[in-house]
Backbone as CSV, one residue per row, in Angstrom:
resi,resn,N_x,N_y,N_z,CA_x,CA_y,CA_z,C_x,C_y,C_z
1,UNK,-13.050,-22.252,2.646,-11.626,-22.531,2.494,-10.833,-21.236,2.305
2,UNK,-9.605,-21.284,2.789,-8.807,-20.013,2.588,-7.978,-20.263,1.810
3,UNK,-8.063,-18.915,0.973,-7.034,-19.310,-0.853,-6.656,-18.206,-0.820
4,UNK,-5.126,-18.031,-1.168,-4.733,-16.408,-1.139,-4.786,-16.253,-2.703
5,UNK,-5.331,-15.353,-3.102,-5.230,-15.242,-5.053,-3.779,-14.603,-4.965
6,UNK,-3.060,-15.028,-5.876,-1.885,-14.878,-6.508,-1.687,-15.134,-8.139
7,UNK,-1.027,-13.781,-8.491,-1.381,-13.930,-9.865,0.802,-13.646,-10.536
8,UNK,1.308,-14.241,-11.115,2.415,-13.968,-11.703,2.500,-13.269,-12.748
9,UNK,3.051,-12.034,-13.134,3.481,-11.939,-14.815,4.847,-11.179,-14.941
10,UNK,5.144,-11.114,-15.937,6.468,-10.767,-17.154,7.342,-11.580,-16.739
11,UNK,8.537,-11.205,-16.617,9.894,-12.371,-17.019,11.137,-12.026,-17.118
12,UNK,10.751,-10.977,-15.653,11.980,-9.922,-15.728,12.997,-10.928,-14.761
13,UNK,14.239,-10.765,-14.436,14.857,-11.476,-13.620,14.594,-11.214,-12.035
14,UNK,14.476,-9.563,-11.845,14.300,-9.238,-10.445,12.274,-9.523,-10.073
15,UNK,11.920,-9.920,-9.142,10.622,-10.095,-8.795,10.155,-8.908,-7.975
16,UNK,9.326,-8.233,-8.255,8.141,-7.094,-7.558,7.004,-7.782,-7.111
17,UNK,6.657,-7.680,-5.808,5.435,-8.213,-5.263,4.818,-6.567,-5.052
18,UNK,3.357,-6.664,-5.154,2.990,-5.410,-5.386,1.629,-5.397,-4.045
19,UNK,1.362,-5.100,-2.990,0.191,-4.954,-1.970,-0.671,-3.914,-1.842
20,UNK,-2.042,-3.982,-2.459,-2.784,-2.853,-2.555,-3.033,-2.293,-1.397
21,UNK,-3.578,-1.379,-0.977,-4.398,-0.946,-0.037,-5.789,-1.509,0.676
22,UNK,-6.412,-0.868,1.478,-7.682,-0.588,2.535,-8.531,-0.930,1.616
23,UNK,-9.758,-1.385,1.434,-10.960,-2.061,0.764,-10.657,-2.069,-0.821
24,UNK,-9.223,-2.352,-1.178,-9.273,-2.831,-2.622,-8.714,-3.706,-2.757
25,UNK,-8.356,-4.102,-3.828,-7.788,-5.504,-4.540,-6.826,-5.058,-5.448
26,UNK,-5.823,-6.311,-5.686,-4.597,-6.445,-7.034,-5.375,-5.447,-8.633
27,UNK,-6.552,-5.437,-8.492,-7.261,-5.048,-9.817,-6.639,-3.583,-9.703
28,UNK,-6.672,-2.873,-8.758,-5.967,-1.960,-8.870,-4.536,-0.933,-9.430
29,UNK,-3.951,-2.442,-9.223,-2.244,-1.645,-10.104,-2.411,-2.170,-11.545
30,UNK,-3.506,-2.185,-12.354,-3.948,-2.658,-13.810,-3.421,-1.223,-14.582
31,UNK,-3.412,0.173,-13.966,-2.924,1.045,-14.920,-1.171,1.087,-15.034
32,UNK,-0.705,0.264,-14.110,1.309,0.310,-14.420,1.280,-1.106,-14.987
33,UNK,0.310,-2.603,-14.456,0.946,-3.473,-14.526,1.742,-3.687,-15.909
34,UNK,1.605,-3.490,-16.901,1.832,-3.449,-18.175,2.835,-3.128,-18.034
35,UNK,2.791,-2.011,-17.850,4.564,-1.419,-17.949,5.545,-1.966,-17.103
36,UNK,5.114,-2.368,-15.828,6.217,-3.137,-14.500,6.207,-4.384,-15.408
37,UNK,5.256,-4.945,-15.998,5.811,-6.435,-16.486,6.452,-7.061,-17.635
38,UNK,7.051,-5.615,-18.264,8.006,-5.610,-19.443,9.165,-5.365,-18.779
39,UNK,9.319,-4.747,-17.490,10.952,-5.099,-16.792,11.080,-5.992,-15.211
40,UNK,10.189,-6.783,-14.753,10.083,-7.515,-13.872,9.270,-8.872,-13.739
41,UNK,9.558,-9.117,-13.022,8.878,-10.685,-12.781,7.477,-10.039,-11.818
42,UNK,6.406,-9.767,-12.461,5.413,-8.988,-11.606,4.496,-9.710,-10.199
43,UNK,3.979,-9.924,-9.493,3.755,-10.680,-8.285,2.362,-9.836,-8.128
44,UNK,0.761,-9.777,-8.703,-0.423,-9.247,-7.642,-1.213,-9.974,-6.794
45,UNK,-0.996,-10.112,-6.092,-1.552,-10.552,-4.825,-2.761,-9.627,-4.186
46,UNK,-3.883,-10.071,-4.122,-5.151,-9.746,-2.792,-4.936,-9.886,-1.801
47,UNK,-4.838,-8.780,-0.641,-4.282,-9.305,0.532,-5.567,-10.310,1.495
48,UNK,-5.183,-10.909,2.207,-6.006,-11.890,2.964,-7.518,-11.487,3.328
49,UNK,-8.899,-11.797,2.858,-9.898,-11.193,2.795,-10.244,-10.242,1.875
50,UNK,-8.852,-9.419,0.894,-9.852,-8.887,-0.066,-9.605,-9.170,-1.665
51,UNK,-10.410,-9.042,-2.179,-10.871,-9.084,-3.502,-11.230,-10.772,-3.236
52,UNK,-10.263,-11.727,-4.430,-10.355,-12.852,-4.440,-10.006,-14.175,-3.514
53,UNK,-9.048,-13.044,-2.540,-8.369,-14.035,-1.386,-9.752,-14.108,-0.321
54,UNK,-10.701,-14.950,-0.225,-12.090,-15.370,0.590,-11.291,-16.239,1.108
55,UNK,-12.383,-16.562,2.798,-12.176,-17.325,3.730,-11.795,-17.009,4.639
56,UNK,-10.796,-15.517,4.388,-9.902,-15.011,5.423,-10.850,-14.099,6.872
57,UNK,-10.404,-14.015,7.583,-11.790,-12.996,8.539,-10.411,-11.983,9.283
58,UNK,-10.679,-11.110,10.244,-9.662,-9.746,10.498,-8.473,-10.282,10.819
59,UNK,-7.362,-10.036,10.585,-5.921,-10.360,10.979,-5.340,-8.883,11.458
60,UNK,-4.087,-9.148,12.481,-3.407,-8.333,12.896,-2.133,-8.191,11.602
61,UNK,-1.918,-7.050,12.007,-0.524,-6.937,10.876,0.475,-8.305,10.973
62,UNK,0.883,-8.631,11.774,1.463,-9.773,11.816,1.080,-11.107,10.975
63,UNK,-0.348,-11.436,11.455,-0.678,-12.203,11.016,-0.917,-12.491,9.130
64,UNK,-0.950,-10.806,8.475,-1.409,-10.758,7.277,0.208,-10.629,6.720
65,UNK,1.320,-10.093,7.284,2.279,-10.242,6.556,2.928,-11.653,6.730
66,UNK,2.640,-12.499,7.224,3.095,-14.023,7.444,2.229,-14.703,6.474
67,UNK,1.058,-14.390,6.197,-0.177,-14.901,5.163,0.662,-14.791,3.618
68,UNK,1.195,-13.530,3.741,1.329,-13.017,2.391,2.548,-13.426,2.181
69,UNK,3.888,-13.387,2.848,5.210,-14.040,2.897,4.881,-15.493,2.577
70,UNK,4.150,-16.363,3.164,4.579,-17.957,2.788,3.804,-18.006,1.339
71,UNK,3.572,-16.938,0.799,3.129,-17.728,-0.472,3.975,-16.723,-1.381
72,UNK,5.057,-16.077,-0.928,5.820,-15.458,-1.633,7.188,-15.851,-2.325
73,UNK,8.130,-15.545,-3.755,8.952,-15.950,-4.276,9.994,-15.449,-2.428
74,UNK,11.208,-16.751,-3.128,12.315,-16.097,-2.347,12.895,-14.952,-1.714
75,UNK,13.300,-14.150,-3.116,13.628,-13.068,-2.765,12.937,-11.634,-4.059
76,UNK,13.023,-10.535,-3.407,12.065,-9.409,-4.147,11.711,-8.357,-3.427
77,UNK,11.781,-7.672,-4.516,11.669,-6.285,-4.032,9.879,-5.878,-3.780
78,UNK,9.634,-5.383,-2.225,8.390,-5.585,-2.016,7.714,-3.665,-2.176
79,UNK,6.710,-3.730,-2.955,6.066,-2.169,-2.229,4.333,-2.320,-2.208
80,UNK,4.437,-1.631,-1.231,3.012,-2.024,-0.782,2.463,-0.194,-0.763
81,UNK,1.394,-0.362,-1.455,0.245,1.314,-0.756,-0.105,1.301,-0.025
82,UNK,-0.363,2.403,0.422,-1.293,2.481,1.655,-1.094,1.806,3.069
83,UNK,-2.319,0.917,3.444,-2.068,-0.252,4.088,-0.919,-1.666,3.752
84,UNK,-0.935,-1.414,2.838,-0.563,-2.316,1.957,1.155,-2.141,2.223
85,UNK,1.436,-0.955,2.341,2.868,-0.502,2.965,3.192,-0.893,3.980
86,UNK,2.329,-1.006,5.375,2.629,-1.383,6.835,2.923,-2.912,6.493
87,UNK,1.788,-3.633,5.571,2.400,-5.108,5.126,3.546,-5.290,4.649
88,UNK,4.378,-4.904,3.931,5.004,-4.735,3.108,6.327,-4.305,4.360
89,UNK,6.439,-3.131,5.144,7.050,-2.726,6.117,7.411,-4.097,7.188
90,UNK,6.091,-4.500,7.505,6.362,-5.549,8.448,7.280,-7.257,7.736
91,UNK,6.994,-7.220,6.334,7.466,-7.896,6.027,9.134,-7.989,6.254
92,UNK,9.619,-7.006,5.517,10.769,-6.172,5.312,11.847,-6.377,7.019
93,UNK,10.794,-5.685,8.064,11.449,-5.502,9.312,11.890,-7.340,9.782
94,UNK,10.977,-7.859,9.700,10.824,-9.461,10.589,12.119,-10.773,9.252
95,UNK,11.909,-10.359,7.906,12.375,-11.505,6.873,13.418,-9.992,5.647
96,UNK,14.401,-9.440,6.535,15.107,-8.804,5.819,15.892,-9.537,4.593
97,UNK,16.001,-11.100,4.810,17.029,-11.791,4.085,15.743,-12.059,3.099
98,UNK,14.600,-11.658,2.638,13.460,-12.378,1.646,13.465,-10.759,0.666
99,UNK,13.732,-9.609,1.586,13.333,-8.435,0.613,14.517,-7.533,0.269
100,UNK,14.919,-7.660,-1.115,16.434,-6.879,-1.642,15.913,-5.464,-1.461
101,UNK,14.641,-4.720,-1.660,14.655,-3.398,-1.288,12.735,-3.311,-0.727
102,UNK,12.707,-2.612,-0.337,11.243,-1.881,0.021,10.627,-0.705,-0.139
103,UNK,9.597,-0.158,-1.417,9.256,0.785,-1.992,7.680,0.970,-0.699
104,UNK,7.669,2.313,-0.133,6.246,2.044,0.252,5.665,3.631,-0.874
105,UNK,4.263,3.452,-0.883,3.637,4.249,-1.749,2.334,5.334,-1.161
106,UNK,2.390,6.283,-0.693,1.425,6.736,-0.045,1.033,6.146,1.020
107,UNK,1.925,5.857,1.909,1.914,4.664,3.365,2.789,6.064,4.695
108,UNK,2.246,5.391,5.989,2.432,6.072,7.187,3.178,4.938,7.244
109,UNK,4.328,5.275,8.625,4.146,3.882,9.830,3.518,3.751,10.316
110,UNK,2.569,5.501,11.002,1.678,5.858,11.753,0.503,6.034,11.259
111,UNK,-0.693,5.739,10.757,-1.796,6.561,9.609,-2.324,7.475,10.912
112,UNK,-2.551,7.374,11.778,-2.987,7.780,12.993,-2.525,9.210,13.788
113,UNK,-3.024,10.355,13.491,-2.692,11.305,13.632,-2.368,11.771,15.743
114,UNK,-1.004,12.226,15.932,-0.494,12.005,17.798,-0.166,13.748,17.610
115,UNK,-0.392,13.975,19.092,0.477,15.211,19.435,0.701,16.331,18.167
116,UNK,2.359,15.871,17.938,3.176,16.316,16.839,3.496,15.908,15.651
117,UNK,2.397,14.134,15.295,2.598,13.941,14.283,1.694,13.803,13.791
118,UNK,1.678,14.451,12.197,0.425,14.430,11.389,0.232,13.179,10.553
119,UNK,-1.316,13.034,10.842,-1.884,11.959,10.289,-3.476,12.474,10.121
120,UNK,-4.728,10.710,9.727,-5.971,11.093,9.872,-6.416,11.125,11.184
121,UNK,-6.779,11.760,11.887,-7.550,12.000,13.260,-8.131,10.333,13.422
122,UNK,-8.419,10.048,14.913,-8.821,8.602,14.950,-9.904,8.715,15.095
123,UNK,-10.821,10.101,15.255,-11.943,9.799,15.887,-12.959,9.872,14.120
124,UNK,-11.509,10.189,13.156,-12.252,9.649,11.505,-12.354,8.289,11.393
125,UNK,-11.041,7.735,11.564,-10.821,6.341,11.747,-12.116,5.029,12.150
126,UNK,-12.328,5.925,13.641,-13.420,5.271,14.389,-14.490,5.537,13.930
127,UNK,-14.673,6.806,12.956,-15.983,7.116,12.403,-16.440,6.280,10.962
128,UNK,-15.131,5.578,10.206,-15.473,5.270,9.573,-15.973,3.272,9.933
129,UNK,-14.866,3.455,10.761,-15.284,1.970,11.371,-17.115,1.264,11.743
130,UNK,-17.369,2.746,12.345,-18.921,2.878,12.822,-19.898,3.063,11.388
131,UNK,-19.641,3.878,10.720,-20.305,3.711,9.468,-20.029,2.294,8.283
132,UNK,-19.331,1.389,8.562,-18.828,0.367,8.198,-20.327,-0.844,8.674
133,UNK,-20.659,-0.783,9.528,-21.533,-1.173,10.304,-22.948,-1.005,9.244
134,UNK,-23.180,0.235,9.091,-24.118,0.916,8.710,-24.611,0.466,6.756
135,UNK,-23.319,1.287,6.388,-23.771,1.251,4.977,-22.070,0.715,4.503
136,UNK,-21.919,-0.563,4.132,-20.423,-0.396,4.353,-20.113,0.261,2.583
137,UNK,-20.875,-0.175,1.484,-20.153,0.485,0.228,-20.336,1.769,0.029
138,UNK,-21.158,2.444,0.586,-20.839,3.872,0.755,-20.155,4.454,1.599
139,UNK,-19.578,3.817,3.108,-18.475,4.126,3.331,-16.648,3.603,2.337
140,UNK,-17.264,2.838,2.082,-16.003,2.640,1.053,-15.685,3.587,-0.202
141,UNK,-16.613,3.542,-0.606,-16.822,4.864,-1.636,-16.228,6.382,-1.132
142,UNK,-16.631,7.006,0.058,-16.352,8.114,0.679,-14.618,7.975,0.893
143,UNK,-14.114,6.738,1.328,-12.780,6.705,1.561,-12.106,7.119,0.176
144,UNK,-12.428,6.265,-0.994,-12.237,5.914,-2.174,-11.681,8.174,-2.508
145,UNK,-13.243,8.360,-2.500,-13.624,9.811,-2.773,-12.482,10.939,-2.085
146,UNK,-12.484,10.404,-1.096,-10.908,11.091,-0.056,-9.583,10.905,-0.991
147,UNK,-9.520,9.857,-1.394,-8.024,9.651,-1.674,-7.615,10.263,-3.333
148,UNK,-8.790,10.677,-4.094,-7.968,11.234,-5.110,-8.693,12.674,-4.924
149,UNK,-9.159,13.409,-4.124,-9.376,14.966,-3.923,-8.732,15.879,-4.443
150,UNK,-8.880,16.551,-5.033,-7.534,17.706,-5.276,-6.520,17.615,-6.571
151,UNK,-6.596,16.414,-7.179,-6.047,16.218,-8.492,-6.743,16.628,-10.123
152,UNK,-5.846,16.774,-10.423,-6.663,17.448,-11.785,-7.589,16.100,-12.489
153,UNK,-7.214,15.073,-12.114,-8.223,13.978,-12.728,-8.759,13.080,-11.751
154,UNK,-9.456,14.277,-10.857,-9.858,13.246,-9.413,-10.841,12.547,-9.378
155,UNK,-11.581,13.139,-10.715,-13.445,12.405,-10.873,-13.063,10.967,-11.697
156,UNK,-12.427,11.124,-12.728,-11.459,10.044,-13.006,-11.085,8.858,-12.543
157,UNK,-10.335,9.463,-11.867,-9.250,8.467,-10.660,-9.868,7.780,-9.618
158,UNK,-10.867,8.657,-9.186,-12.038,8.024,-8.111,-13.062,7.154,-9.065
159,UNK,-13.391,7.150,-10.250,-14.299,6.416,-10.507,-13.089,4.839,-11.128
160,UNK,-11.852,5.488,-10.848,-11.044,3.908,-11.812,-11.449,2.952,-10.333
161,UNK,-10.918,3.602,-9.052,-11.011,3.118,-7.656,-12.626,2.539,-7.785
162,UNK,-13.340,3.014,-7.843,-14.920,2.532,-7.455,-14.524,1.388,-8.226
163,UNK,-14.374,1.470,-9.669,-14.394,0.158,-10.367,-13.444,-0.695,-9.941
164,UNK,-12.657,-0.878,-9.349,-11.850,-1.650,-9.019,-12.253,-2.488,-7.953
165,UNK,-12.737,-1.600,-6.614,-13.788,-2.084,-5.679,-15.097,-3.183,-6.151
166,UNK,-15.720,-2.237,-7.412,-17.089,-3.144,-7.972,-16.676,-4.216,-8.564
167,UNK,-15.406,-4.567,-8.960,-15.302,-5.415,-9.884,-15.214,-6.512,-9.397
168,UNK,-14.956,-7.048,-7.997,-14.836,-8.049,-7.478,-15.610,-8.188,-6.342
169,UNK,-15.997,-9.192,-5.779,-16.996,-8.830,-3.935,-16.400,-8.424,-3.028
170,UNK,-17.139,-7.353,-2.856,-16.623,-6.848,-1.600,-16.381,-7.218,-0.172
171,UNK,-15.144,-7.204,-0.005,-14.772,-7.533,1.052,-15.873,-7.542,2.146
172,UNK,-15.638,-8.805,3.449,-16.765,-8.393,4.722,-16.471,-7.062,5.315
173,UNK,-17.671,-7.298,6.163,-17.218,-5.669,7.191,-16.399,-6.137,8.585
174,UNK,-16.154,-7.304,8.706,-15.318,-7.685,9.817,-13.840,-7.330,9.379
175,UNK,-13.345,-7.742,8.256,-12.204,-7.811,7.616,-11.844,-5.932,7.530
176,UNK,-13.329,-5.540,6.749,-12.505,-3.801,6.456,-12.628,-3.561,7.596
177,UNK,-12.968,-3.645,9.055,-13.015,-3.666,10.123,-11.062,-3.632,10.563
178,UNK,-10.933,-4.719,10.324,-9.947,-5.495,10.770,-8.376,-4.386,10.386
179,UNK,-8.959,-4.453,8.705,-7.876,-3.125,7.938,-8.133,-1.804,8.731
180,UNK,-9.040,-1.303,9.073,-9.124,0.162,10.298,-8.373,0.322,10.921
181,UNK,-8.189,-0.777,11.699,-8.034,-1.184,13.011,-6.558,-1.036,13.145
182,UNK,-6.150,-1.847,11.718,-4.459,-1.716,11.540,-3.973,-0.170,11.281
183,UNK,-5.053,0.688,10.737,-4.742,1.829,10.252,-4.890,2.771,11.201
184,UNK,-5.191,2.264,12.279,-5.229,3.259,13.880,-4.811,2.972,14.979
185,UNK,-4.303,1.695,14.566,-3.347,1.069,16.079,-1.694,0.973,15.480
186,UNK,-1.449,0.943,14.679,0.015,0.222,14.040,0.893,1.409,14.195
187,UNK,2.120,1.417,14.764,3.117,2.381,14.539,4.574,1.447,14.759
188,UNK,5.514,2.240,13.327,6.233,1.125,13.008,7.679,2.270,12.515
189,UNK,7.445,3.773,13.277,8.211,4.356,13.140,9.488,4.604,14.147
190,UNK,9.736,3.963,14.999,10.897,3.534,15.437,11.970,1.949,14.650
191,UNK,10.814,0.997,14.683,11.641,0.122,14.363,11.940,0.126,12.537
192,UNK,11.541,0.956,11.850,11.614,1.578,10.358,13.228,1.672,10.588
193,UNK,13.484,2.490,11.802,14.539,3.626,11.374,15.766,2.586,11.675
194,UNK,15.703,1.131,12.058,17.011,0.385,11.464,16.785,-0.318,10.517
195,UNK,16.270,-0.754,9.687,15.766,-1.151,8.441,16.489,-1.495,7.843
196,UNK,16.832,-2.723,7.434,18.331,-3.056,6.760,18.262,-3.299,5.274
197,UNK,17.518,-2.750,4.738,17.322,-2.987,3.301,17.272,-1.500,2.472
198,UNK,17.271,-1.114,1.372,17.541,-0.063,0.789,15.908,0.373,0.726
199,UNK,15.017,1.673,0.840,13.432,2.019,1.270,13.252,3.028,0.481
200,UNK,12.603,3.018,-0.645,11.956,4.392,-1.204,10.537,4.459,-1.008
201,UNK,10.454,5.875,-0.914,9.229,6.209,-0.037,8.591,7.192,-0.816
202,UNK,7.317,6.641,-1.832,6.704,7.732,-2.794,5.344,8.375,-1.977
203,UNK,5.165,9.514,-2.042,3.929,10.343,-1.697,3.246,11.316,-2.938
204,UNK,2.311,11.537,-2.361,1.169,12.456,-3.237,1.491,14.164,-2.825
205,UNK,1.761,14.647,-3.276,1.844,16.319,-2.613,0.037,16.338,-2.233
206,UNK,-0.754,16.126,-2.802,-1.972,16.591,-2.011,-2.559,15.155,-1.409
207,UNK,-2.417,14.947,-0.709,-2.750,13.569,-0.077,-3.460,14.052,0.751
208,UNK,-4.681,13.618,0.902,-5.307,13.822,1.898,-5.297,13.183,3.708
209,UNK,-4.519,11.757,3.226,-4.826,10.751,4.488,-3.144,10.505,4.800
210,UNK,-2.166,10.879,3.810,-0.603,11.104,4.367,-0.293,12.302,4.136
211,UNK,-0.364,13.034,5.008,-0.126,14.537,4.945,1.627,14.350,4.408
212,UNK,1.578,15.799,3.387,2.871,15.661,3.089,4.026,16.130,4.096
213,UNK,3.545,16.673,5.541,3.958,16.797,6.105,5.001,15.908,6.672
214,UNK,4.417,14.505,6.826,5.485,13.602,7.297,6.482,12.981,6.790
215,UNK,6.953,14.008,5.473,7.688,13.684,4.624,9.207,13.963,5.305
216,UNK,9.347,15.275,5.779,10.493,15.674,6.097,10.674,15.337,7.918
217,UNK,9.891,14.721,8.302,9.730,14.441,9.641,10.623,12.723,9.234
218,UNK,10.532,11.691,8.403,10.527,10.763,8.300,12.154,10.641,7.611
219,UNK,12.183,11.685,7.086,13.885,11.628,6.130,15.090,12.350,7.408
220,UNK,14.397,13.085,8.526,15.074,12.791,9.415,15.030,11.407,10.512
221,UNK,13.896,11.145,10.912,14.224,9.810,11.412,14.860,8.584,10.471
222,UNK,14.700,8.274,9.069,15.216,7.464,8.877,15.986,7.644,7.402
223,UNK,17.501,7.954,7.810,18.159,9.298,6.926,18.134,8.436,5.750
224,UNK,18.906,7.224,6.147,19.257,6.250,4.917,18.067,6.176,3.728
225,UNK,16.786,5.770,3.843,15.841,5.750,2.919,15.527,6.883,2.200
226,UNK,14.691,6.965,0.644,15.059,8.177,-0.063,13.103,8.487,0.045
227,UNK,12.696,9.260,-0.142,11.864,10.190,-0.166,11.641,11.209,-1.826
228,UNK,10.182,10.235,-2.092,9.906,11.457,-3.207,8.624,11.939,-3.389
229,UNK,8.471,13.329,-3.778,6.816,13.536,-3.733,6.095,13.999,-4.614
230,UNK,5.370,13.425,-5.264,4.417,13.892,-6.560,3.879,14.726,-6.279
231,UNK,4.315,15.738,-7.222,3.590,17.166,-6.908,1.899,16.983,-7.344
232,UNK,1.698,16.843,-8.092,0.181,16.711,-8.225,-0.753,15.445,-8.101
233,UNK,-0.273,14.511,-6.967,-0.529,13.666,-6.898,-1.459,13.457,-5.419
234,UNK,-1.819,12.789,-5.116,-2.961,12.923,-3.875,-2.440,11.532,-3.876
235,UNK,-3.475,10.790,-3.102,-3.065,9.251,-2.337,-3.275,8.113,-2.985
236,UNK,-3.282,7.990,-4.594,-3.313,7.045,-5.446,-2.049,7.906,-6.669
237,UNK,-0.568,7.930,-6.582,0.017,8.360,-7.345,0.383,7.715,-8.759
238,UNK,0.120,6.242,-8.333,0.459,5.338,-9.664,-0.597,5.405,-10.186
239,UNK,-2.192,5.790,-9.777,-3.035,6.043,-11.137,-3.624,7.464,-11.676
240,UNK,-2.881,8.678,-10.893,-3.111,9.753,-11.373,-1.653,10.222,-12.250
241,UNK,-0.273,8.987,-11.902,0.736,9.948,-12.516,1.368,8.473,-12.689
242,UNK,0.860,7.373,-13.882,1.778,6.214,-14.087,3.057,6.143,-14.319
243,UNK,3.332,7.854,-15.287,4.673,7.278,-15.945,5.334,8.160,-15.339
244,UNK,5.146,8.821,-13.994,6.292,9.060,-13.542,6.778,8.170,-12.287
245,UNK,5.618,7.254,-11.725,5.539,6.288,-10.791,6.473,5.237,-11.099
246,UNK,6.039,5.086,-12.589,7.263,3.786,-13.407,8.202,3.770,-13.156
247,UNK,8.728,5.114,-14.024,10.153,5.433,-13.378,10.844,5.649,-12.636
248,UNK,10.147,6.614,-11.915,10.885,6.729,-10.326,11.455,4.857,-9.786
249,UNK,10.352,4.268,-9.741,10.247,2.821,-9.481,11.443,2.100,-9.959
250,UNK,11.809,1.990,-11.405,12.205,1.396,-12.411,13.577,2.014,-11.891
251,UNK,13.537,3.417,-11.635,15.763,3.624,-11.406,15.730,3.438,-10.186
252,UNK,15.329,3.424,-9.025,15.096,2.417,-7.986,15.633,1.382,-7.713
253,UNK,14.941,0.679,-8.303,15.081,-1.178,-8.221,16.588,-0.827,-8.877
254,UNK,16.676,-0.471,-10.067,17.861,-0.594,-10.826,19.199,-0.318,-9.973
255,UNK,19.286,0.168,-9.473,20.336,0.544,-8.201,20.672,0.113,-7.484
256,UNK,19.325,-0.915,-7.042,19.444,-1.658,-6.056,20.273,-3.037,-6.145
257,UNK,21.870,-3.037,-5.316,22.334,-4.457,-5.280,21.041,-5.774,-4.924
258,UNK,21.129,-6.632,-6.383,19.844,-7.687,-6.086,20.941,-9.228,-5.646
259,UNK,20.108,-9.677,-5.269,20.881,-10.998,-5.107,19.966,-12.046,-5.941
260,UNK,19.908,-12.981,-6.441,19.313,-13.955,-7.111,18.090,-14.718,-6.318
């Protein structure tokens, strides 16, 4: 049977739906939720196939932001990581009248490195896809290991990620399959740049898999949305730098004209 896990907390008036990333689960935003759910109506959701949401098998972006929309409040401010951003993005672009603003968090349009724009190479992409096959929790682990590199609490931060992964079953390999797939085919940087909702866009200064490069490439294509970048932050910023993630977050939303 297919069950999307959905979990509600605090009792704020404005609603935050929150979309993790690539082979993790809602267990993940456990180092802010606390703090987001003393000023919001908090929303964690597993996206379709991982953590607790079973039954599900690979979906196209489309298909996973329509999964995740019909079991969503009215209206709310959506931010998604990572992958979890292109959901979150696609939501935003297709049901502008459902999302008062859109935070993405260490998210591409593109993850997929072209020409002139920097990203991860596909033939990593495809490499990890192929080792997925093989050994899939030690390729998950290695991704995991990528994304907090370079931070002063990266042994840390990578072991909060492992646990977050262990703590629930791991996703199939069709499904992290499926998440690759989105993370090397999806580009969503043209239709971003009419975006009718207000877009803050947090990054890691050492990110390994969103180069900070496409920071100033992206604030010219899409002037209106704001752009900020954690200096010592790599590609998990809300659990190497919570309380500046909060806030940034928190005067954000606050700004943002909400509608009920």
């Amino acid at each position: 049977m297919k069950t999307l896990w959905w979990q509600t907390v605090g009792t704020g008036n404005c609603h935050l739906v929150l979309l993790h990333g690539w082979g993790l689960n809602a267990e993940v935003w456990r180092c802010v939720s606390e703090e987001l759910a003393s000023q919001f109506t908090l929303h964690l959701v597993d996206l379709p196939g991982y953590g607790r949401s079973r039954g599900f098998g690979a979906m196209s972006l489309d298909e996973m932001a329509q999964q995740v929309l019909d079991a969503a409040p009215q209206n709310a401010v959506w931010l998604g990581w990572s992958l979890g951003g292109l959901v979150a993005s696609k939501i935003a672009l297709d049901n502008p009248g459902r999302v008062s603003a859109l935070v993405t968090v260490a998210s591409s349009p593109c993850f997929s490195a072209q020409d002139a724009w920097p990203g991860i190479k596909p033939e990593v992409l495809a490499g990890f896809q192929q080792q997925l096959s093989e050994d899939f929790q030690r390729t998950v682990e290695r991704f995991l290991a990528l994304q907090t590199m370079g931070t002063e609490t990266a042994r840390q931060d990578a072991r909060t990620l492992k646990q977050t992964v262990l703590s629930l079953p791991m996703p199939n390999v069709e499904v992290l399959n499926g998440g690759l797939e989105i993370l090397k085919t999806v580009d969503l940087r043209e239709p971003l740049a009419s975006l009718a909702v207000p877009h803050l866009r947090i990054y890691g200064y050492l990110d390994g898999l969103v180069p900070r490069k496409v920071v100033p490439l992206l604030d010219d294509l899409w002037p209106e949305s704001q752009s900020l970048v954690v200096a010592k932050a790599a590609h998990a910023p809300f659990i190497s730098h919570p309380g500046e993630f909060c806030s940034a977050l928190s005067g954000f939303i606050r700004a943002v004209p909400t509608t009920p």
